[in-house]
C-alpha positions as CSV (number, residue, x, y, z in Angstrom):
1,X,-33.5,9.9,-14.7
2,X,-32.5,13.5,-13.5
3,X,-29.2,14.4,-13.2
4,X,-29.2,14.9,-9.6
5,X,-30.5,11.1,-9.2
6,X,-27.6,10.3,-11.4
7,X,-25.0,12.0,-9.8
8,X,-25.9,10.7,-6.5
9,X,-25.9,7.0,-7.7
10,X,-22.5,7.2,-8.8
11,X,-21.1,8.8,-6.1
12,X,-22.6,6.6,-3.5
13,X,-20.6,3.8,-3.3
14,X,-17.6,6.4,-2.9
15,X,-19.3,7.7,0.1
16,X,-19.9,4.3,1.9
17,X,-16.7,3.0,1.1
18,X,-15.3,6.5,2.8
19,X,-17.6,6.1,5.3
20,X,-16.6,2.8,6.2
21,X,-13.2,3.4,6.0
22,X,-13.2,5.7,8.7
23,X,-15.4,4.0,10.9
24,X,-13.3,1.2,10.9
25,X,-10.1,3.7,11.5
26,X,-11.5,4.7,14.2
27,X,-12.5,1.7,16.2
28,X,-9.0,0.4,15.2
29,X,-7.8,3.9,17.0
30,X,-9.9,3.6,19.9
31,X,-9.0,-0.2,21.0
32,X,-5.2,0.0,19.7
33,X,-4.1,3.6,20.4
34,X,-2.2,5.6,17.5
35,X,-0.7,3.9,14.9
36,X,2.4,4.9,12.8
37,X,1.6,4.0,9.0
38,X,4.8,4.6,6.5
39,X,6.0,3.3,3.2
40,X,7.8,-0.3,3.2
41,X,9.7,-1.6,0.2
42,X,10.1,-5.5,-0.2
43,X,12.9,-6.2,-1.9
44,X,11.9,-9.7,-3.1
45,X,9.2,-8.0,-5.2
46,X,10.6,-4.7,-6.2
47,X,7.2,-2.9,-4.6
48,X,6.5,-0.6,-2.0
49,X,3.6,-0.5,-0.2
50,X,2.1,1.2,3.0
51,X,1.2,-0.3,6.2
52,X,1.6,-0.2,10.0
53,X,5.2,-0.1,10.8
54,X,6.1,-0.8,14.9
55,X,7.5,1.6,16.9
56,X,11.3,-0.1,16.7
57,X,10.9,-0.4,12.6
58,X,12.3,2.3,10.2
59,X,9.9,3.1,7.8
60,X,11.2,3.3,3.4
61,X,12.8,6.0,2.5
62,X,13.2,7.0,-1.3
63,X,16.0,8.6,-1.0
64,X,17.5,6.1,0.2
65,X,16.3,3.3,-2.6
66,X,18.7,1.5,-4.7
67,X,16.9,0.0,-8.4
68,X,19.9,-2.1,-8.6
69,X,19.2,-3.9,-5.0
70,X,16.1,-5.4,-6.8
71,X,15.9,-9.0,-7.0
72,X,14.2,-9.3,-10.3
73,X,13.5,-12.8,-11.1
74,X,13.0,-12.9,-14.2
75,X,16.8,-11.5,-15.0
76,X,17.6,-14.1,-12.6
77,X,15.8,-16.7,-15.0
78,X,17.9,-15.4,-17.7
79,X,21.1,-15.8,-16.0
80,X,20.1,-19.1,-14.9
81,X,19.5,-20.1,-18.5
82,X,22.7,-18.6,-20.1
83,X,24.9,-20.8,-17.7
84,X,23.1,-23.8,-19.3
């Protein structure tokens, strides 16, 4: 197998997954208008993730984040089993 035919295998399935992506942007874009995408930060899970926000959301800002506001539950198992 040549290099060339190699190359191009691998980096097919980037292509169509690229491809695709955009495609589907765009009809997304064409029957629901602009969309505002930004970072949001569940705090149940302690991860941040991006999506569509609405136009009346705030998106996550970084500078704003606080590791301490994290609800991490397996401290809160610990705690649990120390006041047993």
């Amino acid at each position: 197998m040549s290099a060339q035919i190699l190359a191009a295998v691998i980096l097919l399935p980037f292509l169509f997954v690229a491809l695709y992506a955009g495609i589907h942007e765009f009809l997304r874009f064409r029957s629901e208008g602009r969309a505002n995408y930004g970072l949001i930060f569940d705090e149940e899970t302690g991860t941040s993730y991006v999506t569509g926000i609405a136009e009346e959301e705030d998106a996550f800002d970084p500078e704003d984040f606080d590791p301490n506001d994290y609800n991490d539950p397996e401290v809160a198992e610990e705690t649990e089993e120390s006041k047993t």
